[in-house]
C-alpha positions as CSV (number, residue, x, y, z in Angstrom):
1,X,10.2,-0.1,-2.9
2,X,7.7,-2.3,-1.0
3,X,6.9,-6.0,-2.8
4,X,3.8,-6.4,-4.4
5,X,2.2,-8.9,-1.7
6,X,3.0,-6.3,0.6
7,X,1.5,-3.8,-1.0
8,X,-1.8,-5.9,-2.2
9,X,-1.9,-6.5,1.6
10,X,-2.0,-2.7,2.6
11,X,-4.6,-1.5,-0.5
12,X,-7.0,-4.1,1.0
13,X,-6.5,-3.5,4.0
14,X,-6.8,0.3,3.6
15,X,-10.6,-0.6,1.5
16,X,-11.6,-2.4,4.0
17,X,-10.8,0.3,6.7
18,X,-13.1,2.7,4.5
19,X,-15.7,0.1,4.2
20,X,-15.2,-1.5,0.3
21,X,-15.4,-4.9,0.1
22,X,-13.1,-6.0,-2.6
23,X,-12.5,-9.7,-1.9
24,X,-14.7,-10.4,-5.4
25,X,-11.6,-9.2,-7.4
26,X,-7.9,-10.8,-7.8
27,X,-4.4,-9.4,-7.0
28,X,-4.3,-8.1,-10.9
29,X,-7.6,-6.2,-10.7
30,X,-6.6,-4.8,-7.4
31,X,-3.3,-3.5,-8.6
32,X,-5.1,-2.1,-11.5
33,X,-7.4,0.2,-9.7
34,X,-5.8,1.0,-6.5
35,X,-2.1,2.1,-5.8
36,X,-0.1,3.0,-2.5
37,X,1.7,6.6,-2.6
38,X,4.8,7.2,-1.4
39,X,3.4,8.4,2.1
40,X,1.4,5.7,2.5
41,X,-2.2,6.9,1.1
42,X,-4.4,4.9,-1.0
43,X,-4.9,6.7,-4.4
44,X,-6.6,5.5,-7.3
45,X,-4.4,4.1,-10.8
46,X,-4.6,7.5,-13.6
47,X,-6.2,5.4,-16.4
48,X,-6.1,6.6,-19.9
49,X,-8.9,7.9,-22.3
C-alpha cells in the first residue's frame, strides 16, 4: 500500500500529464475525487446518490 503523499503526488501528477490543472484544490479534495488503481491508472472516487 503506497502513503498518501505518495499517492497525492502521482494523482497530480497524472492531471497534470492530461492537461487539468488542480493546484486550486487541497490534499482532501483531491483524495476525494481522484484515486490510484492498483495498476497504476488514475480513476475517479464511485460517489454515492
Amino acid at each position: 500500500m503506497i502513503s498518501t503523499a505518495t499517492k497525492i503526488r502521482r494523482i497530480r501528477d497524472k492531471l497534470s500529464r492530461i492537461g487539468i490543472r488542480e493546484n486550486n484544490l487541497d490534499d482532501d479534495a483531491i483524495l476525494a475525487a481522484y484515486s490510484i488503481n492498483q495498476i497504476g491508472n488514475l480513476c475517479p472516487v464511485p460517489r454515492a446518490r
